[in-house]
N, C-alpha and C positions, 0 to 999 in steps of 0.2 A: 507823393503828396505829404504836407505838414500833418501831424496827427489831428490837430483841428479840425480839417479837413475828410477825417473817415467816422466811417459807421463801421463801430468792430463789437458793443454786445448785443447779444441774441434779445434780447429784452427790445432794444431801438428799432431792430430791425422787426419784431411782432407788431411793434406798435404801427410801425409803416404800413407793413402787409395789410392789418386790419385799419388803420385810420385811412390811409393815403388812397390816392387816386391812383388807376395803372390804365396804360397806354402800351400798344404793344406796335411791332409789326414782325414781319417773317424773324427777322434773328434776334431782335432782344426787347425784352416787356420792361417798361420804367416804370415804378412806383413814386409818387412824389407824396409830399405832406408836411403841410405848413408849419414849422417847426419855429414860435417867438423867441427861441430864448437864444438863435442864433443870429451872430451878424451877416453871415456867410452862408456857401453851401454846404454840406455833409454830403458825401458818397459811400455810399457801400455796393460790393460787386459779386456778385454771384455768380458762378459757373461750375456746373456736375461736373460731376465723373463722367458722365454720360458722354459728353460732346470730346471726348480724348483723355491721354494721358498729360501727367504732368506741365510737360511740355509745353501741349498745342493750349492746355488751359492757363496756362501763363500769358503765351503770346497775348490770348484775347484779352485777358486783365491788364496788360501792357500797353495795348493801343486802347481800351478804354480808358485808362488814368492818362494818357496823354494826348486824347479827345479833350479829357477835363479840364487840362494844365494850357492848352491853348487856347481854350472860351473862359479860362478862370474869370475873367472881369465881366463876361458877358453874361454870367447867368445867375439866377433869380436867388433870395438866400432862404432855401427849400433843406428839405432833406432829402436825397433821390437813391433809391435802391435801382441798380440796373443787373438786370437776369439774361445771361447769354442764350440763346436757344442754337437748334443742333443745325441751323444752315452756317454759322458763324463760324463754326471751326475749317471749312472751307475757304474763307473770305483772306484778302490780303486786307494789310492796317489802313491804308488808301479806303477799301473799300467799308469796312468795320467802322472806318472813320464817318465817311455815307450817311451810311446805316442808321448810324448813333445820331449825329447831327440830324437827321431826320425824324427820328422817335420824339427825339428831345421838344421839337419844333411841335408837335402835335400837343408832346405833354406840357407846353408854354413855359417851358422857364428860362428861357434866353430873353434880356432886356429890353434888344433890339432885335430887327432884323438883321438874320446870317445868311448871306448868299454864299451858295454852294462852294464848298473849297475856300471860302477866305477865313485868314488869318490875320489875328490883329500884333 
């Protein structure tokens, strides 16, 4: 993702935590929070130690940046913190993809309506 596009100081990310709304389900909790001063969306992506090494914590950041990169037009211009939880590192990118697309849809910031699996 363009740097535009992320949430990388610890500062952004408090403010979310404490300002923003969270929505969770079994694998990953979303944070959003209405952020004026962008045109866009901001992401930032969280995942412990806890849920594996190196590794399997990448993959998940990998298929969620490119959950992101495929709805880029479809969704709201939020700031959204997304937090992996420990069923995730089990999950294939198919499924993670799911998952996310599913969270996201409670936490309302997709434009329109996304039916499952499509891609625009």
């Amino acid at each position: 993702m363009e740097k535009a596009y992320r949430i990388k100081k610890n500062s952004d990310f408090q403010t979310i935590y404490k300002k923003g709304k969270s929505v969770a389900n079994r694998q990953f909790v979303v944070y959003t929070y209405n952020n004026k001063e962008n045109k866009h969306f901001r992401l930032g992506i969280s995942v412990s130690k806890k849920l594996g090494n190196a590794v399997t914590r990448n993959k998940i950041k990998r298929a969620i940046r490119e959950n992101f990169k495929v709805h880029k037009q479809d969704i709201i211009a939020k700031d959204i913190i997304v937090i992996a939880r420990q069923p995730a590192n089990d999950m294939t990118t198919l499924e993670i993809q799911d998952s996310l697309e599913h969270v996201l849809k409670i936490a309302k910031v997709f434009n329109k309506k996304i039916k499952k699996g499509e891609v625009f």
